[in-house]
Backbone and ligand atoms as CSV (ligand in chain L), in Angstrom:
chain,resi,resn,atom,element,x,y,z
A,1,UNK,N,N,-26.661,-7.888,-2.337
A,1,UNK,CA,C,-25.378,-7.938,-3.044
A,1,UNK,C,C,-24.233,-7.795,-2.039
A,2,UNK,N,N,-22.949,-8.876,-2.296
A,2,UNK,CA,C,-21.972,-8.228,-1.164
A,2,UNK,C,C,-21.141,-7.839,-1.918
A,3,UNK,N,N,-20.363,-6.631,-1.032
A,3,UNK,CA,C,-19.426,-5.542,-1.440
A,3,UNK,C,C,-18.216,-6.683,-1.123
A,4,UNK,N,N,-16.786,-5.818,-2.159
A,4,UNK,CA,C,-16.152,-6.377,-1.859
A,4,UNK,C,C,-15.560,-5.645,-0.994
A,5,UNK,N,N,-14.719,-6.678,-0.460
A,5,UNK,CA,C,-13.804,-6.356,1.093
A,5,UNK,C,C,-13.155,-5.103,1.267
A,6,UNK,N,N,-12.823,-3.844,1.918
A,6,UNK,CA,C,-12.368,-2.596,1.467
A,6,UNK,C,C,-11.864,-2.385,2.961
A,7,UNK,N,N,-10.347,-1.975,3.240
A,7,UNK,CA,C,-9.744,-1.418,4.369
A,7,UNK,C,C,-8.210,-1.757,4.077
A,8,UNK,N,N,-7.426,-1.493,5.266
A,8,UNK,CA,C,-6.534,-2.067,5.474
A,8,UNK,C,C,-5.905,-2.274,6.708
A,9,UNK,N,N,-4.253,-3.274,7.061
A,9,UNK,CA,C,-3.862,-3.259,7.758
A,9,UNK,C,C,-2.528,-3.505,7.607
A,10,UNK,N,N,-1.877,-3.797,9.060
A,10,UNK,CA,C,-0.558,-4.096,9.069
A,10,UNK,C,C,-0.064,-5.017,8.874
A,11,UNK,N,N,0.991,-5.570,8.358
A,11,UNK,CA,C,1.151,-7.318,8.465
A,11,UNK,C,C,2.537,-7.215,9.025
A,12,UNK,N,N,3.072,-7.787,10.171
A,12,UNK,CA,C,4.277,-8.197,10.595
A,12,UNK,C,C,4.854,-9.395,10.389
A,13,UNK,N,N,6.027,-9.146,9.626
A,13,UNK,CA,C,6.994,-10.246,9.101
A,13,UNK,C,C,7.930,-10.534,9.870
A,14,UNK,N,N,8.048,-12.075,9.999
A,14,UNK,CA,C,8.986,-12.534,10.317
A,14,UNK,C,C,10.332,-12.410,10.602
A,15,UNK,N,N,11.113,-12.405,10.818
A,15,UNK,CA,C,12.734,-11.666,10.719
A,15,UNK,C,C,13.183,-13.170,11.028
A,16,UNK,N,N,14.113,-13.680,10.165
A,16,UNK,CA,C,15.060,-14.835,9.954
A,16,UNK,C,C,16.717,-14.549,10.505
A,17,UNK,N,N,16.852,-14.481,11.742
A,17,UNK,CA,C,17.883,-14.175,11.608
A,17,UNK,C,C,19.317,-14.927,12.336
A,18,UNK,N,N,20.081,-14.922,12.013
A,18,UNK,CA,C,21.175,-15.995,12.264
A,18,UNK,C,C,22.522,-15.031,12.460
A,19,UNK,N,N,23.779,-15.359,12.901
A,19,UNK,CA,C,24.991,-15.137,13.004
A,19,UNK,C,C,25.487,-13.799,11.484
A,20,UNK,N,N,24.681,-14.272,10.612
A,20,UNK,CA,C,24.933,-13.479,9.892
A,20,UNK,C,C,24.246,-12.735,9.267
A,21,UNK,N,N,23.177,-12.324,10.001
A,21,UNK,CA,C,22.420,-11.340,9.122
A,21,UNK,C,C,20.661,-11.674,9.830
A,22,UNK,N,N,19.885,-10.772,8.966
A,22,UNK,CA,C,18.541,-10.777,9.107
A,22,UNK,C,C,17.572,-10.779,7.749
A,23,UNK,N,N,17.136,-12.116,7.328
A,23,UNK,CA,C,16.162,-11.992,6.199
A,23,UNK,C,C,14.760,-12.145,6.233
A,24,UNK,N,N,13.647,-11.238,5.469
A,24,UNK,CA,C,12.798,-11.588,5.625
A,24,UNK,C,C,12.139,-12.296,4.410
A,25,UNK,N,N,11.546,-13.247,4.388
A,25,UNK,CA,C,10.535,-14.093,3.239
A,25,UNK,C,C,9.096,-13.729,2.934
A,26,UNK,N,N,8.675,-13.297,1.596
A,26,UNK,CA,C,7.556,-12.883,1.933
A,26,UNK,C,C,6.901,-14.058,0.777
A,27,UNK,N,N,5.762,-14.587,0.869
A,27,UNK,CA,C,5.194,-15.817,-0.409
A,27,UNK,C,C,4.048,-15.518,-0.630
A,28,UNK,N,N,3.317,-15.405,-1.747
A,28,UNK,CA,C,2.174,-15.155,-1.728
A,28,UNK,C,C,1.005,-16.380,-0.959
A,29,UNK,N,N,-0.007,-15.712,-0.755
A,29,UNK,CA,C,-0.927,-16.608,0.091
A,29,UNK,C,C,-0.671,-17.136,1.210
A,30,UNK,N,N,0.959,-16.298,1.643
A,30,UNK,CA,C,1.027,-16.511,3.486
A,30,UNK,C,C,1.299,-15.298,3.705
A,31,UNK,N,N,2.642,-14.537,3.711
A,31,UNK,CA,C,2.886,-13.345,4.605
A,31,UNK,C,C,2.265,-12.115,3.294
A,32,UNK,N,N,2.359,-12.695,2.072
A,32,UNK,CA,C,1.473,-11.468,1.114
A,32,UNK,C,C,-0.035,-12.574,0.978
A,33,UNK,N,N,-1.416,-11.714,1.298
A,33,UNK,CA,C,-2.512,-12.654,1.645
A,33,UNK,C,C,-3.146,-12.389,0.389
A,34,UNK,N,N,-2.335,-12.346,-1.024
A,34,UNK,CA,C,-2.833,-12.968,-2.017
A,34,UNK,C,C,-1.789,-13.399,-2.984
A,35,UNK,N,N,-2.275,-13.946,-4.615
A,35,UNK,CA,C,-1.148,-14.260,-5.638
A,35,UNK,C,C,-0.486,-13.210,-5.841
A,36,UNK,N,N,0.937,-12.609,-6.017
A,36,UNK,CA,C,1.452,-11.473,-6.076
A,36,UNK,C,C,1.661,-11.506,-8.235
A,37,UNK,N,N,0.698,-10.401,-8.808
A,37,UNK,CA,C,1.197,-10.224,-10.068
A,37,UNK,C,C,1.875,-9.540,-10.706
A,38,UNK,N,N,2.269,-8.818,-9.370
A,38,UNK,CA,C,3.169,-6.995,-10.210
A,38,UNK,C,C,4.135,-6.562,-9.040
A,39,UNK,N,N,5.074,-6.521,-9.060
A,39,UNK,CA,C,5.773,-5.461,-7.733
A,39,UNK,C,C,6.201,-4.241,-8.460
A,40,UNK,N,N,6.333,-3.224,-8.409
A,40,UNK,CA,C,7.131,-2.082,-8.291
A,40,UNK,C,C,7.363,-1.780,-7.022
A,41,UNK,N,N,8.029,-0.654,-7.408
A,41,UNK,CA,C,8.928,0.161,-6.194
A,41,UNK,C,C,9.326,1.539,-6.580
A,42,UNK,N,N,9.687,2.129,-5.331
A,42,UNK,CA,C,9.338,3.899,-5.673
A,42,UNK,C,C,11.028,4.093,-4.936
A,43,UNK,N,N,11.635,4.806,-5.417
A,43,UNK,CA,C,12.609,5.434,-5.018
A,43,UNK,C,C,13.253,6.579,-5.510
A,44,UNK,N,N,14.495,7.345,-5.284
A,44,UNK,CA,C,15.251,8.622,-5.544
A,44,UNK,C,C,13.966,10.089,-5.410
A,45,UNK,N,N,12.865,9.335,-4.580
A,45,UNK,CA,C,11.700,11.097,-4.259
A,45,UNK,C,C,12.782,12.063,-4.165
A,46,UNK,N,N,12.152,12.937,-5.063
A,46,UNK,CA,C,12.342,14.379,-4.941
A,46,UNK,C,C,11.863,14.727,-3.181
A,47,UNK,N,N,12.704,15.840,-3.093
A,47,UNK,CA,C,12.226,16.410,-1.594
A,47,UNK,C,C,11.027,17.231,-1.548
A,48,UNK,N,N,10.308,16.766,-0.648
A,48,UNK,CA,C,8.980,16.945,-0.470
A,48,UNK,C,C,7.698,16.454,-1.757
A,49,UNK,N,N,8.373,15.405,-1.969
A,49,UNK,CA,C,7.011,14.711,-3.106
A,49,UNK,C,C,6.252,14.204,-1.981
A,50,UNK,N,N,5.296,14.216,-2.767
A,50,UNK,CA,C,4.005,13.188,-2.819
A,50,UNK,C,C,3.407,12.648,-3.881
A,51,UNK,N,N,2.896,11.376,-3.398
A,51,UNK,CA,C,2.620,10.396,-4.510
A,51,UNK,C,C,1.233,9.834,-4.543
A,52,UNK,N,N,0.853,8.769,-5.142
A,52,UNK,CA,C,-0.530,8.425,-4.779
A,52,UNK,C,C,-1.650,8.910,-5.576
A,53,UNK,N,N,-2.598,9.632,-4.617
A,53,UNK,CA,C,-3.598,10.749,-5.181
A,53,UNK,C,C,-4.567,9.579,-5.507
A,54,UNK,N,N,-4.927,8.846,-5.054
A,54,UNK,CA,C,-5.908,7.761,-6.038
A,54,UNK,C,C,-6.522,6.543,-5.169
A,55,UNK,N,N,-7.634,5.833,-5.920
A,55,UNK,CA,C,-7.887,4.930,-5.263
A,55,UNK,C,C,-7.828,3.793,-6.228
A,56,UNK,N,N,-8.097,2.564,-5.691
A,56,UNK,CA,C,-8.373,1.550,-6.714
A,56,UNK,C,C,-9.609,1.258,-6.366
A,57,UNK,N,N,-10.133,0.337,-7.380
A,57,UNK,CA,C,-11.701,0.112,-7.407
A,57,UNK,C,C,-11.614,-1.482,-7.037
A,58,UNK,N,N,-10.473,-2.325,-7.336
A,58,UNK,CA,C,-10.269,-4.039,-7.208
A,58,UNK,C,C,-8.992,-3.920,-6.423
A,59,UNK,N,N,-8.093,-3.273,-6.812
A,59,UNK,CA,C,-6.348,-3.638,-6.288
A,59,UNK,C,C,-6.312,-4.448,-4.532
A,60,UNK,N,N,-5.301,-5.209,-4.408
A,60,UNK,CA,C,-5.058,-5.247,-3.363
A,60,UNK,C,C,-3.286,-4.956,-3.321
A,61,UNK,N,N,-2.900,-4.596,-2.602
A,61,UNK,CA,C,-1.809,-4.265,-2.511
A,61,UNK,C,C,-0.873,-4.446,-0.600
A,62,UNK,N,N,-0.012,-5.079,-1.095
A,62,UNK,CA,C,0.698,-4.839,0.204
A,62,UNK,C,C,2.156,-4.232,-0.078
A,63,UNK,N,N,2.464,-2.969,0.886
A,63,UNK,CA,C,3.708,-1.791,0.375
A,63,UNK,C,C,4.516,-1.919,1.912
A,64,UNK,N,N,6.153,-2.464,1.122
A,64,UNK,CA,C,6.927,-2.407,2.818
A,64,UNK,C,C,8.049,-1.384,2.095
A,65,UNK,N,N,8.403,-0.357,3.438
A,65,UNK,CA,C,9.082,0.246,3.388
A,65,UNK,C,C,10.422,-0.394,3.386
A,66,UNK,N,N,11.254,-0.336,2.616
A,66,UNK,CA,C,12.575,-1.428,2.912
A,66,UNK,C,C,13.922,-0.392,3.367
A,67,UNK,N,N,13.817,0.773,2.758
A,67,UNK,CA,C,14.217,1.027,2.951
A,67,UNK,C,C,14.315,2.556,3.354
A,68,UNK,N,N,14.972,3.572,4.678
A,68,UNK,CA,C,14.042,5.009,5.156
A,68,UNK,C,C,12.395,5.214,5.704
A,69,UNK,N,N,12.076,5.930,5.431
A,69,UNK,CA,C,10.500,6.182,5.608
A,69,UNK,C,C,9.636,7.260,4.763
A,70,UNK,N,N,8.397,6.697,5.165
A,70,UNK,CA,C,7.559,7.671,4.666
A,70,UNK,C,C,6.102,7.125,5.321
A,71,UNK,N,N,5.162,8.541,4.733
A,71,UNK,CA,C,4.000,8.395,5.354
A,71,UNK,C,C,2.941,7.916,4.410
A,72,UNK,N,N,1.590,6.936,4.957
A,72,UNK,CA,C,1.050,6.831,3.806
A,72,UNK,C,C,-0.348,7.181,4.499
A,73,UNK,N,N,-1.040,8.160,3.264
A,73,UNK,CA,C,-2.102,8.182,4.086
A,73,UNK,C,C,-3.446,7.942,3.717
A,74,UNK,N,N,-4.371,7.217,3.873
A,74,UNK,CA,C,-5.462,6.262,4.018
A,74,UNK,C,C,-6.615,6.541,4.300
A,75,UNK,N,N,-7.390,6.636,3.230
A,75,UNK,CA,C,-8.906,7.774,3.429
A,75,UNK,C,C,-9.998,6.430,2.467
A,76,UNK,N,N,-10.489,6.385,3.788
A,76,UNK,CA,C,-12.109,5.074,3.367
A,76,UNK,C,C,-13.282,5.606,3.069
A,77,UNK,N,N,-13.153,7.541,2.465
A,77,UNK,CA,C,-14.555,8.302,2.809
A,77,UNK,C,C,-15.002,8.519,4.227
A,78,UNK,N,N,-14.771,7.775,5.205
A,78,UNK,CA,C,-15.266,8.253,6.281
A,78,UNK,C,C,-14.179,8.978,7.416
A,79,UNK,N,N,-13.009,8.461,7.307
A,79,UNK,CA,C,-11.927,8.531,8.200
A,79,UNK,C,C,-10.670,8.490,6.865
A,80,UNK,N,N,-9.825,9.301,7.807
A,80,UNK,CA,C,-8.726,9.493,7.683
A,80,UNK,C,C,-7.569,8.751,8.171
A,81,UNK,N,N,-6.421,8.300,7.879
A,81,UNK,CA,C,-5.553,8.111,8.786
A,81,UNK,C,C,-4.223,7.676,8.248
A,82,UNK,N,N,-3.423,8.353,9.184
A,82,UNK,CA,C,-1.774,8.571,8.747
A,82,UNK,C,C,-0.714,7.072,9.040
A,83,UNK,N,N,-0.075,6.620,8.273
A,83,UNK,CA,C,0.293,5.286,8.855
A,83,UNK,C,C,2.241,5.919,8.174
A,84,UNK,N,N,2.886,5.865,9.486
A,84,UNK,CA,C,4.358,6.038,8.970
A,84,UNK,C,C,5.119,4.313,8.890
A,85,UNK,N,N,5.641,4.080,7.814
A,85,UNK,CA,C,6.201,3.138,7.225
A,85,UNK,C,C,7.598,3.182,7.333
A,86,UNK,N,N,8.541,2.726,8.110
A,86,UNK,CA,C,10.240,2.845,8.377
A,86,UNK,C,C,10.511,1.774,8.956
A,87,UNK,N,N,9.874,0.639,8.523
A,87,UNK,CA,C,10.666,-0.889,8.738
A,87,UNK,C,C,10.343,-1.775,8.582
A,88,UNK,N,N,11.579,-2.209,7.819
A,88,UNK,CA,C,11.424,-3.624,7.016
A,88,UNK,C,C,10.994,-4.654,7.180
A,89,UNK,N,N,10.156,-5.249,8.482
A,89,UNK,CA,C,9.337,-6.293,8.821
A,89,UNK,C,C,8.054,-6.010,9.021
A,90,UNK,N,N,7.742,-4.802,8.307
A,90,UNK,CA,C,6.419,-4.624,8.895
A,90,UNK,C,C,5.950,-4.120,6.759
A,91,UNK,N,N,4.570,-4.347,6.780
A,91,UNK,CA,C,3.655,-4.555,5.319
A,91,UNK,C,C,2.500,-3.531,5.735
A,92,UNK,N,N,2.231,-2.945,4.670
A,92,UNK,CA,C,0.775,-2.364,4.770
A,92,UNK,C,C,0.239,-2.841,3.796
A,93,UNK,N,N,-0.942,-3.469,4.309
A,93,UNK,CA,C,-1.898,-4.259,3.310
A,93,UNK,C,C,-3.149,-3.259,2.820
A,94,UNK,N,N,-3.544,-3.093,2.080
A,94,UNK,CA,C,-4.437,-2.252,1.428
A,94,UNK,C,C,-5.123,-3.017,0.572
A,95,UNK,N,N,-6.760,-3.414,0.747
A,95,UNK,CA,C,-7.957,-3.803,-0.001
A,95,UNK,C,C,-9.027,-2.888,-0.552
A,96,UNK,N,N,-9.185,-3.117,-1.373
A,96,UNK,CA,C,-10.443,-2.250,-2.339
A,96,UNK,C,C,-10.321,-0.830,-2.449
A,97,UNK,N,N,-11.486,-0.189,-2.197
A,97,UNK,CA,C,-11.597,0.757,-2.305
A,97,UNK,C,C,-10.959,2.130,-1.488
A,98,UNK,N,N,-10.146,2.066,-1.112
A,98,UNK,CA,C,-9.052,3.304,-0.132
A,98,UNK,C,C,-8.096,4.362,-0.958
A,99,UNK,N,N,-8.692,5.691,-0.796
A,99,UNK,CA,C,-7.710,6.058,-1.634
A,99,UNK,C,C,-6.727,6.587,-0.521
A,100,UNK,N,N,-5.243,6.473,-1.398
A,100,UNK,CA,C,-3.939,6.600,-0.679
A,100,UNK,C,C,-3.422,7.549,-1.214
A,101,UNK,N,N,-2.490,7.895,-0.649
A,101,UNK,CA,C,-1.543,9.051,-0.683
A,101,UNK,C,C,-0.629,8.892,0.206
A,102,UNK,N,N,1.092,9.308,-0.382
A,102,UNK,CA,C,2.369,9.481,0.202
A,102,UNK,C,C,2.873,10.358,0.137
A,103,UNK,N,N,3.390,10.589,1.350
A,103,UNK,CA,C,4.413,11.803,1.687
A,103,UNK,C,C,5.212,11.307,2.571
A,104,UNK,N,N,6.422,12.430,2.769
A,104,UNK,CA,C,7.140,12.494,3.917
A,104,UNK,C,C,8.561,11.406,3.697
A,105,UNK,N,N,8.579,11.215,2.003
A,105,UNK,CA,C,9.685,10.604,1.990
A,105,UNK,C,C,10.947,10.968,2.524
A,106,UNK,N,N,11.806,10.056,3.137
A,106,UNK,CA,C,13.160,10.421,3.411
A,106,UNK,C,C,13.954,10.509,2.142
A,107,UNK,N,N,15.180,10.966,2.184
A,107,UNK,CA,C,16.020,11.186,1.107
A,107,UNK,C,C,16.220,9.487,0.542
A,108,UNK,N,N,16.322,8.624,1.512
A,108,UNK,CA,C,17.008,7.439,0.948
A,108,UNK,C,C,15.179,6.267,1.425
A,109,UNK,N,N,14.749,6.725,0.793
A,109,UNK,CA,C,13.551,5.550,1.034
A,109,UNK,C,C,13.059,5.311,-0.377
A,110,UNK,N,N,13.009,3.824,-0.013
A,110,UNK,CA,C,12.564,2.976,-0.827
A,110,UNK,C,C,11.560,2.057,-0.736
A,111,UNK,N,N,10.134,2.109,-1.584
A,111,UNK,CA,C,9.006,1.288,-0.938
A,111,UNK,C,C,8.661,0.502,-1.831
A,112,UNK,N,N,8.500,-0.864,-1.714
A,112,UNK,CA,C,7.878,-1.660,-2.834
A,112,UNK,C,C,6.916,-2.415,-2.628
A,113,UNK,N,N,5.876,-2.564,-3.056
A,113,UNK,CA,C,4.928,-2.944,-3.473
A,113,UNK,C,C,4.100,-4.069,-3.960
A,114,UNK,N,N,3.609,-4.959,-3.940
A,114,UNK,CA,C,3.407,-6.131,-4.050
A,114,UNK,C,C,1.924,-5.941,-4.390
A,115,UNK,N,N,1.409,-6.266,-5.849
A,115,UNK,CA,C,0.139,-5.980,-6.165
A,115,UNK,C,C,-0.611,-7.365,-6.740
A,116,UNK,N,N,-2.165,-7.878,-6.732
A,116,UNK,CA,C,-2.827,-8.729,-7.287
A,116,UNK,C,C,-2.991,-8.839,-8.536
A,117,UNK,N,N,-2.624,-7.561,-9.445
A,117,UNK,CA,C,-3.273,-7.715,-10.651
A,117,UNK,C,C,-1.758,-7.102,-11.404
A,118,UNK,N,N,-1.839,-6.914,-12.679
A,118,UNK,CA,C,-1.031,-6.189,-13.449
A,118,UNK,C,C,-1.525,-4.840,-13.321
A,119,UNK,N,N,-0.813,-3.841,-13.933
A,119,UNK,CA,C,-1.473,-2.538,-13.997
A,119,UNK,C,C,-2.377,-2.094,-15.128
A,120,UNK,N,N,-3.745,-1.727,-14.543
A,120,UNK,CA,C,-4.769,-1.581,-15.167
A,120,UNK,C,C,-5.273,-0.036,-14.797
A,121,UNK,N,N,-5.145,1.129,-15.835
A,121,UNK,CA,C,-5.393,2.071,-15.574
A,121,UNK,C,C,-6.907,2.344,-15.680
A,122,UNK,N,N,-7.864,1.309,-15.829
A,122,UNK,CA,C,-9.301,1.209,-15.710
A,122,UNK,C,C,-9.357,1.258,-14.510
A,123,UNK,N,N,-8.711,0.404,-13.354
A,123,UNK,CA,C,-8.617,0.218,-11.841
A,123,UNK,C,C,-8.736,1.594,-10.892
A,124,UNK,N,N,-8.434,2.484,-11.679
A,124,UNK,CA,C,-7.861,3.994,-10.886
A,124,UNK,C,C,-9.179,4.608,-10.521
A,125,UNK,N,N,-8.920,5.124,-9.651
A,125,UNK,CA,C,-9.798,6.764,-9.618
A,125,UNK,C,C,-9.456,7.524,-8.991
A,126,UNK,N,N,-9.240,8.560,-10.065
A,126,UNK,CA,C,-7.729,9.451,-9.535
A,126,UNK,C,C,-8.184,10.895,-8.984
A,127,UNK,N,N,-9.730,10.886,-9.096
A,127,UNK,CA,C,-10.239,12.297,-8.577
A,127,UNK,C,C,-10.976,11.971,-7.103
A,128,UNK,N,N,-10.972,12.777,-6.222
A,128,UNK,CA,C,-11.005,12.835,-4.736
A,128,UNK,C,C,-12.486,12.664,-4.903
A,129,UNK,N,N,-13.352,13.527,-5.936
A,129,UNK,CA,C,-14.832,13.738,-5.548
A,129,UNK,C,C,-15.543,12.339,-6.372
A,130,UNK,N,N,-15.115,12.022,-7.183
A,130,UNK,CA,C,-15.711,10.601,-7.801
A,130,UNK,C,C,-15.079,9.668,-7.119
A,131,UNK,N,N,-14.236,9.742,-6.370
A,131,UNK,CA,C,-13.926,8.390,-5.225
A,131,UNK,C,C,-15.190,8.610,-4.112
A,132,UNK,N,N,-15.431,9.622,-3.812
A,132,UNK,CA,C,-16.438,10.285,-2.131
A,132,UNK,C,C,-17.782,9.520,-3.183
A,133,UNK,N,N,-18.364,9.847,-4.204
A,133,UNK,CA,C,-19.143,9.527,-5.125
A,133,UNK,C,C,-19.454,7.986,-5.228
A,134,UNK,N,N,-18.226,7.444,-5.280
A,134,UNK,CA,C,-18.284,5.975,-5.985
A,134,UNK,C,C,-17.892,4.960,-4.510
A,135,UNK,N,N,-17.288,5.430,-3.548
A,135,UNK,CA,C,-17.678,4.878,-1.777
A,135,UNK,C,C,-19.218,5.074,-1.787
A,136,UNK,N,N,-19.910,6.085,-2.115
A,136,UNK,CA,C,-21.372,6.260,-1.018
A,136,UNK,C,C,-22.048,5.272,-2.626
A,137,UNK,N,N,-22.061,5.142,-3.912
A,137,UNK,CA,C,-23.022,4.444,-4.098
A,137,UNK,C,C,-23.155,3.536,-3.946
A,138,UNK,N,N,-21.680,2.870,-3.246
A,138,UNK,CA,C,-21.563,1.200,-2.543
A,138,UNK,C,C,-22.314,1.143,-1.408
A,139,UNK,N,N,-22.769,2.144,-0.731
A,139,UNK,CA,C,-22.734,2.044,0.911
A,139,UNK,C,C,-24.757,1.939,0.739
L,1,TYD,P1,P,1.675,6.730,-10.535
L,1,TYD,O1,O,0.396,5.947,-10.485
L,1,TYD,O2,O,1.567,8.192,-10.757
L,1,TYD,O3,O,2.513,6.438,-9.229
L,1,TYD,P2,P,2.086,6.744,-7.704
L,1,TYD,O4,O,0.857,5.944,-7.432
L,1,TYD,O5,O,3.253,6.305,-6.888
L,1,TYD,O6,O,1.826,8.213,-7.572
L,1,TYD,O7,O,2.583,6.072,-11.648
L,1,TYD,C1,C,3.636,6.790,-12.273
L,1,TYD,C2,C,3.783,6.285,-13.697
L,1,TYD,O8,O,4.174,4.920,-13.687
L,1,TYD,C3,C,2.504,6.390,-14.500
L,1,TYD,O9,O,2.849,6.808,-15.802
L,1,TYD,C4,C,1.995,4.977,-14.554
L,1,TYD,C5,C,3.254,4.155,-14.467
L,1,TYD,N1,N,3.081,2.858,-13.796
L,1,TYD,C6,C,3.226,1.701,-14.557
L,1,TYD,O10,O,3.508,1.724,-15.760
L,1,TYD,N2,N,3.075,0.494,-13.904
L,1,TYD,C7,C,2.778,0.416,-12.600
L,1,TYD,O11,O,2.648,-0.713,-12.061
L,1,TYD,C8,C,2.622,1.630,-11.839
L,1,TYD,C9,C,2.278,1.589,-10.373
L,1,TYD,C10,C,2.779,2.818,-12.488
């Protein structure tokens, strides 16, 4: 049986920029590497939130900081790892199974999101030990 695809990475965007300014373009199935069906976006964090707490079981998601920073952090069951997000040409792509978590918002950050599916609260798994659970019966 093959698993589906599960990790993530960075994607660096383009910067368009001319005499007057700097834009970036993002399209699905080039700089977002699937159909985009949902965006949200997170802004006005309370000081010292964190967000997240969860994994998806299908989602793919790519999240650019547009605006400030924050940290996102990225647990595959085996490894850990901290990825700080504070600029606007740069994407974090996130496939399958990873559960995430944010912190370290700035007062003025704003992150949005670019997802494959609509929101499906079947997709979730929002407890740490049935994610460790539901990684190893894939593996
Ligand atoms: P939540 O999953 O807690 O956000 P985060 O992952 O940033 O911690 O979502 C907060 C609320 O928003 C929750 O009631 C579900 C709702 N929500 C939607 O209705 N649609 C969406 O696309 C998302 C991401 C959340």
């Amino acid at each position: 049986m093959s698993l589906d695809k599960t990790g993530w990475r960075i994607l660096d965007f383009k910067v368009i920029q001319d005499e007057r300014g700097k834009l970036i373009a993002l399209e699905g199935q080039k700089e977002i590497p699937f159909d985009v069906k949902r965006i949200y976006y997170i802004f006005d964090t309370s000081p010292n939130a964190e967000r997240g707490f969860h994994a998806h079981k299908k989602l793919q998601q790519v999240a650019v900081c547009i605006h400030g920073s924050c940290t996102f952090v990225l647990d595959n069951g085996k490894n850990r790892s901290e990825v700080i997000m504070n600029t606007k040409d740069r994407g974090l792509y996130i496939e399958g199974i990873i559960w995430r978590e944010m912190k370290d918002f700035s007062k003025d950050a704003v992150v949005i999101v670019f997802a494959d599916e609509v929101y499906d609260e079947s997709d979730y798994i929002k407890d740490y030990q049935s994610f460790i659970s539901y990684v190893s019966r894939r593996c």
